[in-house]
Structures are given as structure tokens and as C-alpha cells.
KETORSE-625475 format. One record per atom (N, C-alpha, C): x, y, z; residue in three letters. Coordinates in steps of 0.001 Angstrom, whole numbers, padded with zeros to 6 digits, always signed. Example, Ala and Ser with C-alpha at 12.3 -4.5 7.8 and 13.67 -1.06 7.14 Angstrom:
+013190-005690+007800ala;+012300-004500+007800ala;+013200-003300+007800ala;+012850-002250+007080ser;+013670-001060+007140ser;+012900+000030+007870ser;
% end
This chain:
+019390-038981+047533unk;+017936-038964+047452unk;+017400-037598+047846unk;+018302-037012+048972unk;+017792-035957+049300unk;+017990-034776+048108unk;+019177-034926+047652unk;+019356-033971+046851unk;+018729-033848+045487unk;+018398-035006+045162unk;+017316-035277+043858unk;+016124-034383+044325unk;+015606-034501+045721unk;+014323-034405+045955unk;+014231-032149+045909unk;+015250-032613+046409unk;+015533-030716+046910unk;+015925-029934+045107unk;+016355-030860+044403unk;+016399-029866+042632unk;+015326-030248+041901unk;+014508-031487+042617unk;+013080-031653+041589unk;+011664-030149+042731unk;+012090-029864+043577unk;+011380-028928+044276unk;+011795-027963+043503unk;+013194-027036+043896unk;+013720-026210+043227unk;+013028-026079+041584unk;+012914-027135+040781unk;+012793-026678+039487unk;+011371-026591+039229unk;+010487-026900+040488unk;+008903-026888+039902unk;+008529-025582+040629unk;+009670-025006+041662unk;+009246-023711+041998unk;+009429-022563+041030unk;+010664-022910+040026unk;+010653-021855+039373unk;+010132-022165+037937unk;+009337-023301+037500unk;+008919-023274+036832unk;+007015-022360+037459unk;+006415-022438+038651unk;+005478-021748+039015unk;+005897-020558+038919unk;+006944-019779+039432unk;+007196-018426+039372unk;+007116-017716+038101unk;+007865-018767+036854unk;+007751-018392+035588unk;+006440-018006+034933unk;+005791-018909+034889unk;+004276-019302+034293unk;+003497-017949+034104unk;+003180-017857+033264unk;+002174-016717+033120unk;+000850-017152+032425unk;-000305-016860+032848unk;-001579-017206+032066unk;-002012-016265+031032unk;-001959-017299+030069unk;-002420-017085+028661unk;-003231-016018+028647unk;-003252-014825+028022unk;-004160-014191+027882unk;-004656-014080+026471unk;-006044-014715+026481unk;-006900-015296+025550unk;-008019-014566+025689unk;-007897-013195+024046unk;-009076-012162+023549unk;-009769-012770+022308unk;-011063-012470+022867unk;-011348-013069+021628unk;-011498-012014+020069unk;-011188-012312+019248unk;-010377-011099+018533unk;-012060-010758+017515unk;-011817-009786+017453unk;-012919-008943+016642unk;-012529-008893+015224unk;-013235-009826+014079unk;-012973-010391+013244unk;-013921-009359+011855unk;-014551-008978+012623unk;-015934-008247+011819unk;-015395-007068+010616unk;-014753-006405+010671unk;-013785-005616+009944unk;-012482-006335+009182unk;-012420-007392+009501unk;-011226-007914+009037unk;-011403-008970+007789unk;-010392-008710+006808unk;-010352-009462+005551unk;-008501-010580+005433unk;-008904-011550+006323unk;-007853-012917+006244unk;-007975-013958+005729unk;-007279-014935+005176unk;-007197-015702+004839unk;-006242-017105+005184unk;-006801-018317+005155unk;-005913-019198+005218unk;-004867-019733+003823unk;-004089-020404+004084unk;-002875-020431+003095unk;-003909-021503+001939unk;-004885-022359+003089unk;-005682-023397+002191unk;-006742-022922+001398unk;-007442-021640+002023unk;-008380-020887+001158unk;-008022-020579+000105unk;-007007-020113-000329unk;-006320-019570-001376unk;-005822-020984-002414unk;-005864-022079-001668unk;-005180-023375-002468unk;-006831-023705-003303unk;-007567-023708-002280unk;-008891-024427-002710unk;-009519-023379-003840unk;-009262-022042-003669unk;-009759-021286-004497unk;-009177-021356-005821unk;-008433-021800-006024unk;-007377-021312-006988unk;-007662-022135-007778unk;-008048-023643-007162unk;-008067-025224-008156unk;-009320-025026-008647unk;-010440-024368-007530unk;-011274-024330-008084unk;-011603-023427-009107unk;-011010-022427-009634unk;-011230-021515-010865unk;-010644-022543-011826unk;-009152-023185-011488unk;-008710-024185-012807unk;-010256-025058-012942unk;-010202-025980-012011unk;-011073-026875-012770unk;-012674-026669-013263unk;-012935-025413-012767unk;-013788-024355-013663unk;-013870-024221-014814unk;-012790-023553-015295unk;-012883-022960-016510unk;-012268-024258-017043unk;-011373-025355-016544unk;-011221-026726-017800unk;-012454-027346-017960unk;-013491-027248-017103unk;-014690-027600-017292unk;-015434-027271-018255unk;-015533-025607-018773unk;-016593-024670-018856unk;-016208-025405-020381unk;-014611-025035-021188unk;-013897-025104-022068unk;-014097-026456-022741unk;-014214-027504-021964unk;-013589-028979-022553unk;-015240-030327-022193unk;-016199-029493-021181unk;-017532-030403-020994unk;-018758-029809-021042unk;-018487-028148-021031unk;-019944-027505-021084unk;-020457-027521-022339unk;-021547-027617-022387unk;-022703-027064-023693unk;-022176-025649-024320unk;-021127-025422-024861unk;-020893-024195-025833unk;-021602-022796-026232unk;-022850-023290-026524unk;-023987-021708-027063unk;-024481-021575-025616unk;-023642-020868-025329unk;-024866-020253-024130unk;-025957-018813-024410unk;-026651-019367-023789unk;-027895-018619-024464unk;-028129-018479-025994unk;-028221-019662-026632unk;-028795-019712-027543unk;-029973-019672-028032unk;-030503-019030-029631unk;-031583-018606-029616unk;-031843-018829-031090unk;-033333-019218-031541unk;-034003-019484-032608unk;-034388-018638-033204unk;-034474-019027-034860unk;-034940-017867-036231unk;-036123-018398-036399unk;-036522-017192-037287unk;-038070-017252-037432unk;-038092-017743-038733unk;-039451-018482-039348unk;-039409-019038-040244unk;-038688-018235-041528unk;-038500-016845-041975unk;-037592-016530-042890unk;-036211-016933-042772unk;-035767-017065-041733unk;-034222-017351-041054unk;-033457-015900-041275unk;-034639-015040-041086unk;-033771-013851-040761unk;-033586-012978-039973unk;-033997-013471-038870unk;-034112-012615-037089unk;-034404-013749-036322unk;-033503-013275-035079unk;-033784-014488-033831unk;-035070-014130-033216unk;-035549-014598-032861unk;-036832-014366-032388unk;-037538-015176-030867unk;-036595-016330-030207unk;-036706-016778-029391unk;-035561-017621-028647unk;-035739-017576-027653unk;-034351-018120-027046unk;-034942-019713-026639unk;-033348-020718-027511unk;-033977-021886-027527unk;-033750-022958-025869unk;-034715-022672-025401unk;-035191-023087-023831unk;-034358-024583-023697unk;-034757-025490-024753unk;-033950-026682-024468unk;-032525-027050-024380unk;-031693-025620-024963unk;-030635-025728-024779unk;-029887-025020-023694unk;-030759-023938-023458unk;-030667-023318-022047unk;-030866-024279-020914unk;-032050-025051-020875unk;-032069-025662-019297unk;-030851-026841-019478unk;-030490-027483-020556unk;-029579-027931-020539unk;-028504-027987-019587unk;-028148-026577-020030unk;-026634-025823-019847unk;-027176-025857-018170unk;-028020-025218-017790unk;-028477-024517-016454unk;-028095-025892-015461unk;-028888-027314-016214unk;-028615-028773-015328unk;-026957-028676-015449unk;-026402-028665-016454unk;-024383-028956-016321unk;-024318-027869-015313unk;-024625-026807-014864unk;-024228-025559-014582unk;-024882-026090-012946unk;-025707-026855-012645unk;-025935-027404-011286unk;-025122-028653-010832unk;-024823-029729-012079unk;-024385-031001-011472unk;-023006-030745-011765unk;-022409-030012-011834unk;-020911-029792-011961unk;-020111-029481-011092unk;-021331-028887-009780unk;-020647-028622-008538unk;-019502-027551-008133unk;-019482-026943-009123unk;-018577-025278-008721unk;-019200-024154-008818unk;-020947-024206-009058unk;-021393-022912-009124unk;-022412-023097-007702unk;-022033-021926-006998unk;-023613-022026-006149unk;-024693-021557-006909unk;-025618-021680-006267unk;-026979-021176-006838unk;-027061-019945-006972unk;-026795-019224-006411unk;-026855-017503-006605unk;-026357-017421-008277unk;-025521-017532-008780unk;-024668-017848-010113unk;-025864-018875-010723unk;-026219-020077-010745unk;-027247-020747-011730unk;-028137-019973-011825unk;-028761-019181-010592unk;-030450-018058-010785unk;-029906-017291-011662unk;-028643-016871-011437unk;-028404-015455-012535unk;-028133-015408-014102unk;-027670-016822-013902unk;-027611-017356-015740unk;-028875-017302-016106unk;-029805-018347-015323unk;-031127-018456-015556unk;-031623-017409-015810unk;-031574-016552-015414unk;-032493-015378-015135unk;-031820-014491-016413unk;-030435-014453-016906unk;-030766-013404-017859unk;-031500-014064-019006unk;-031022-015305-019198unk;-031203-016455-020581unk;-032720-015986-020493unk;-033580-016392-019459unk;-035029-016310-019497unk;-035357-014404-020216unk;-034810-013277-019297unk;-034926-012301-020223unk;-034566-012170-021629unk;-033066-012607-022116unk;-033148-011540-023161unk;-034425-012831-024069unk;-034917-013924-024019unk;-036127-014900-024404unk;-037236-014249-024465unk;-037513-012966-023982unk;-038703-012517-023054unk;-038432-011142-024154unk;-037452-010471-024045unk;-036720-009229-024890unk;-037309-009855-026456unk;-036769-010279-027028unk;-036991-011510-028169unk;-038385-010992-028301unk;-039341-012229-028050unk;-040422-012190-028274unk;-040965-011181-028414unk;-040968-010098-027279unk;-041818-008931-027439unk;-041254-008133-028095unk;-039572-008315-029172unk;-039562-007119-029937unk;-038727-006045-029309unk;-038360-006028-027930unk;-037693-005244-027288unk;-036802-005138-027870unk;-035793-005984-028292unk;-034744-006450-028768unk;-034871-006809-030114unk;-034148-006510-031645unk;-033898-007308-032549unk;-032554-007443-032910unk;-032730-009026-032697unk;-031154-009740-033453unk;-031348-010460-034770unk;-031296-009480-035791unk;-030550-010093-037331unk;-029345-010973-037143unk;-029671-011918-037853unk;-029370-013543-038184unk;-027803-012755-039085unk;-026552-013142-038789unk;-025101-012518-039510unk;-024769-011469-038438unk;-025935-010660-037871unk;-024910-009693-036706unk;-024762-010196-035195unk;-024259-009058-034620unk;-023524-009092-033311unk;-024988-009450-032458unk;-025137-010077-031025unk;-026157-010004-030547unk;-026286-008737-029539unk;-027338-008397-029685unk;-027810-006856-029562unk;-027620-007344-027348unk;-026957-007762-026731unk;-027149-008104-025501unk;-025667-008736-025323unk;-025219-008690-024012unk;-023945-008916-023613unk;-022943-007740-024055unk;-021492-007616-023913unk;-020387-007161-025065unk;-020032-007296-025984unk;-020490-008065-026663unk;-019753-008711-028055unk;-018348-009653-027535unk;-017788-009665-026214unk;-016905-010496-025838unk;-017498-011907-025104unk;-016786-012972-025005unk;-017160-014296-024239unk;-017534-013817-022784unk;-018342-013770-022347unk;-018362-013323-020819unk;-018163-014448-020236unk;-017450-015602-020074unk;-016836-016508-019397unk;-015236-015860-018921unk;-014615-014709-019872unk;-013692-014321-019680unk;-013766-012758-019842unk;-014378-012459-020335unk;-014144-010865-021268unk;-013416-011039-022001unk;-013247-011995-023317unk;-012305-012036-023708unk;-013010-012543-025456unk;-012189-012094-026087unk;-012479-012542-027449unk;-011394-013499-028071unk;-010607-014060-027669unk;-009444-015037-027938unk;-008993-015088-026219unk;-007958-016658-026333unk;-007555-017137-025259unk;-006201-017965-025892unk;-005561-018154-025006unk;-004530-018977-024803unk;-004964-020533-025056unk;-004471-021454-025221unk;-004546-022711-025088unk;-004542-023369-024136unk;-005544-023893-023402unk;-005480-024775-021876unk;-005178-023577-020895unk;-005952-022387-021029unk;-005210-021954-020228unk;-005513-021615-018863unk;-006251-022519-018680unk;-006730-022449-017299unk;-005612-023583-016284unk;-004792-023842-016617unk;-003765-024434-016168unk;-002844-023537-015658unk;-003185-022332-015676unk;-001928-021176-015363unk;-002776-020144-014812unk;-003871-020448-014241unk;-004697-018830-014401unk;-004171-018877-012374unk;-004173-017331-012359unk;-003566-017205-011229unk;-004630-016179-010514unk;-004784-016288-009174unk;-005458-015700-008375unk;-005013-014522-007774unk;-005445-012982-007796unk;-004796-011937-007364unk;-005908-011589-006110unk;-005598-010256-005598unk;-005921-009479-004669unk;-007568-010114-003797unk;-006541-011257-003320unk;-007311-012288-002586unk;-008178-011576-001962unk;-009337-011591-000922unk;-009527-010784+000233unk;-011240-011861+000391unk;-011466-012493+001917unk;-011941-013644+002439unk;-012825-012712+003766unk;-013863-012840+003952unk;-014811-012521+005113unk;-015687-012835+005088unk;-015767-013496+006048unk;-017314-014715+006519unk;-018280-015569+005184unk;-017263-016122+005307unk;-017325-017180+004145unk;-017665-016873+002993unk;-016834-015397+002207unk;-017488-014635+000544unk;-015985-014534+000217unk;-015501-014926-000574unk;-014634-014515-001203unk;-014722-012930-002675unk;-013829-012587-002786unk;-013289-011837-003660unk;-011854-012201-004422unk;-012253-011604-006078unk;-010842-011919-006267unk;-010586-011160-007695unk;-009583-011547-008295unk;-009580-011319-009889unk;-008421-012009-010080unk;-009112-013243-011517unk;-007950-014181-011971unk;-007440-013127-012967unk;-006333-013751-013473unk;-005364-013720-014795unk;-004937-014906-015300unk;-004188-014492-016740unk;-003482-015762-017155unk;-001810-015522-017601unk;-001118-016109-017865unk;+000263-016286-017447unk;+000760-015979-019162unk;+000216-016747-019904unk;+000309-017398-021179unk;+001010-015696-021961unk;+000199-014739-022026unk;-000170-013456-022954unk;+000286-012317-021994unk;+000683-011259-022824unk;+001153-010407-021963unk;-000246-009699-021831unk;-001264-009447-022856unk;-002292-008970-022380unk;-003335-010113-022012unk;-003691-010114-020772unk;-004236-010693-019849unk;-005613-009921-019097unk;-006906-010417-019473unk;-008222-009895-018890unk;-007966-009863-017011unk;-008345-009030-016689unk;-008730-008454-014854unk;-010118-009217-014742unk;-010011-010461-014354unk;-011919-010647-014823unk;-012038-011170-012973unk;-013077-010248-012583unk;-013914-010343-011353unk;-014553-011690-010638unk;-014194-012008-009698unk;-014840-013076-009572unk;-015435-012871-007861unk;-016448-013625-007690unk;-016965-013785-006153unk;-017492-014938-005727unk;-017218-015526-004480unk;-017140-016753-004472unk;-017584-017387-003151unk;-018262-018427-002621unk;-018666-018543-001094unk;-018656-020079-000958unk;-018173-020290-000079unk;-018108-021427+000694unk;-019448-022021+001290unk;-019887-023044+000651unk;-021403-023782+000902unk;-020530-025189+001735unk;-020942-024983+003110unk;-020703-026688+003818unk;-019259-026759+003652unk;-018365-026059+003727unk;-017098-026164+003956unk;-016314-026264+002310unk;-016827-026233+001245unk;-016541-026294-000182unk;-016842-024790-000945unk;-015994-024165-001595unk;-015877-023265-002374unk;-016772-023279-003596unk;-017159-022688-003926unk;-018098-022442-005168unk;-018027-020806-005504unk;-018128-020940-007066unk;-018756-019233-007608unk;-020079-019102-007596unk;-019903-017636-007017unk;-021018-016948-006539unk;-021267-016182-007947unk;-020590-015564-008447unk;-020738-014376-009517unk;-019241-014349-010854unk;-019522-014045-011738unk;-018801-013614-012355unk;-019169-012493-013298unk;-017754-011678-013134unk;-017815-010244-013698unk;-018659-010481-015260unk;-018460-011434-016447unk;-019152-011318-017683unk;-020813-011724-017265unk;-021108-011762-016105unk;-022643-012533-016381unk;-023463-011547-015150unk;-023014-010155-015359unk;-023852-009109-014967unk;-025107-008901-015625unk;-026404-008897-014376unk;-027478-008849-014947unk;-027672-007905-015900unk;-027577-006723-014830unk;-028114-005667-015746unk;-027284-004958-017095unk;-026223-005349-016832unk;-025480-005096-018116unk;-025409-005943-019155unk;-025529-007044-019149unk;-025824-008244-019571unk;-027207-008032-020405unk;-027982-007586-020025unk;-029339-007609-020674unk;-029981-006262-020454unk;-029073-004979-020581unk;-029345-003692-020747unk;-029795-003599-022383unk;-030300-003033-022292unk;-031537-002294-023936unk;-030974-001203-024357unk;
% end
């Protein structure tokens, strides 16, 4: 008994001698671009089920726009198919609002361009606004489904904004397309995408 008592002493003395207190900084985060292994999971599904969205349930003409009674110049951008798109583009739940104002907001200009003439788009040509490419991708052809493969590069995460640029797997030539992204209430959403720049988007 005694000797039980004398190695249960012994081992709580040198477990005190051992012990060292935690030294707990609180780390200066403000400069720093980290990420969790899950940020990167959640981000990633959410560009797939994005773009299988955009591809397979959205309203198609974006920013579509009406001819004038000759049917030979657009002359107005057709509003009912815009707010349309703008409601899928809210109840779909992967865009924040910063991204719906900015759709909104060019659709409502080049409408505004239109009317006053700023702009003319002949009915057979290119539209005088955007690149002439899909700005969902920068891209003028795509792969098949291929948002099933699109992969997330040069991650980089600070105070709840993401950065990034997807690709796709499918093609050896593969668009660098920009993306920015923020966490609303603990859920990921796009903030921006590189084809739906204002001012380039609806530069004159």
C-alpha cells in the first residue's frame, strides 16, 4: 500500500515538473490568405452546381433584346425576359446580390444604350456590347457537362471573400475565367464573375 502510494506521488510529481503552459497568441490574421480543406470542398461544388445550373435550368438569352417594327435593329432590351432571368438568378441561391445588381445593372444599361441610340445593333450582326464570347465562360464552345470536371486553381480566402480561377479538364485549351466569391451566413455564393464586367461589358 505504501509503495503504491509512494509511485502514485512520484508520478504526479513528475508529471508537475513536466507541464508547461500553453502558450496561446492570438495570431494576426489580417495579412494572411488561408484556407480550410472544407472551403475549398464547398467552393468547388459550388461552381459545379453553378454552372450545371446556368447550362441545364437557366433562361438562355441573357440580355435579350427587341426589333423595331422593320425587324431590322434592336432597339430595346426585352425587360420581361431580363427580370425573369434576374428572379432564377435570386432563387437559385449561388449568387449573392452584389452579382444579381451587376447583371441587373448592365441588362438595364445596354436597354438604356438602345433606346437613346448610343448603341446600334443590326438584326444578323455581332452585339455591339460584351466580347462576342459567352461571358458565363469566355468561351465560344465548351465541352459536354462540363462542369462535372471544372477544377478550382490558385485558391486564396480572407475574411470571408474568396478568389479563384476555374478550368476544365475535358480540352487542352481551357479558359482562366476569374471568379470572386463570399460567404453569406456561413454558405458560399458568387460575388463576381470575370465575363459580367461592368464596364467592359457595356463599354461604347
Amino acid at each position: 500500500m505504501k509503495y503504491s502510494k509512494l509511485f502514485f506521488l512520484f508520478l504526479f510529481g513528475i508529471t508537475l515538473v513536466s507541464f508547461k503552459p500553453m502558450n496561446i497568441k492570438q495570431s494576426n490574421t489580417t495579412n494572411t490568405s488561408i484556407y480550410f480543406a472544407s472551403d475549398k470542398q464547398q467552393i468547388e461544388t459550388l461552381i459545379r452546381k453553378t454552372y450545371e445550373w446556368i447550362e441545364t435550368k437557366k433562361t438562355q438569352s441573357d440580355f435579350d433584346v427587341i426589333e423595331n417594327k422593320k425587324g431590322d435593329r434592336y432597339v430595346a432590351l426585352n425587360t420581361k425576359t431580363h427580370n425573369k432571368i434576374v428572379s432564377e438568378l435570386k432563387n437559385s441561391n449561388f449568387f449573392a446580390q452584389q452579382f444579381i445588381d451587376n447583371y441587373n445593372k448592365i441588362g438595364l444599361k445596354i436597354g438604356d444604350n438602345l433606346k437613346t441610340n448610343k448603341i446600334k445593333y443590326f438584326v444578323g450582326e455581332l452585339p455591339p456590347y460584351g466580347n462576342d464570347s459567352n461571358p458565363w465562360c469566355d468561351c465560344q464552345d465548351n465541352p459536354e457537362s462540363y462542369w462535372k470536371t471544372l477544377k478550382v486553381n490558385d485558391l486564396k480566402i480572407q475574411n470571408n471573400k474568396a478568389t479563384f480561377y476555374w478550368t476544365w479538364t475535358e480540352w487542352k485549351d481551357s479558359p482562366k475565367y476569374k471568379v470572386t466569391a463570399v460567404k453569406e451566413n456561413g454558405i458560399w455564393k458568387i460575388a463576381a464573375l470575370d465575363g459580367f464586367d461592368y464596364n467592359s461589358f457595356t463599354k461604347i
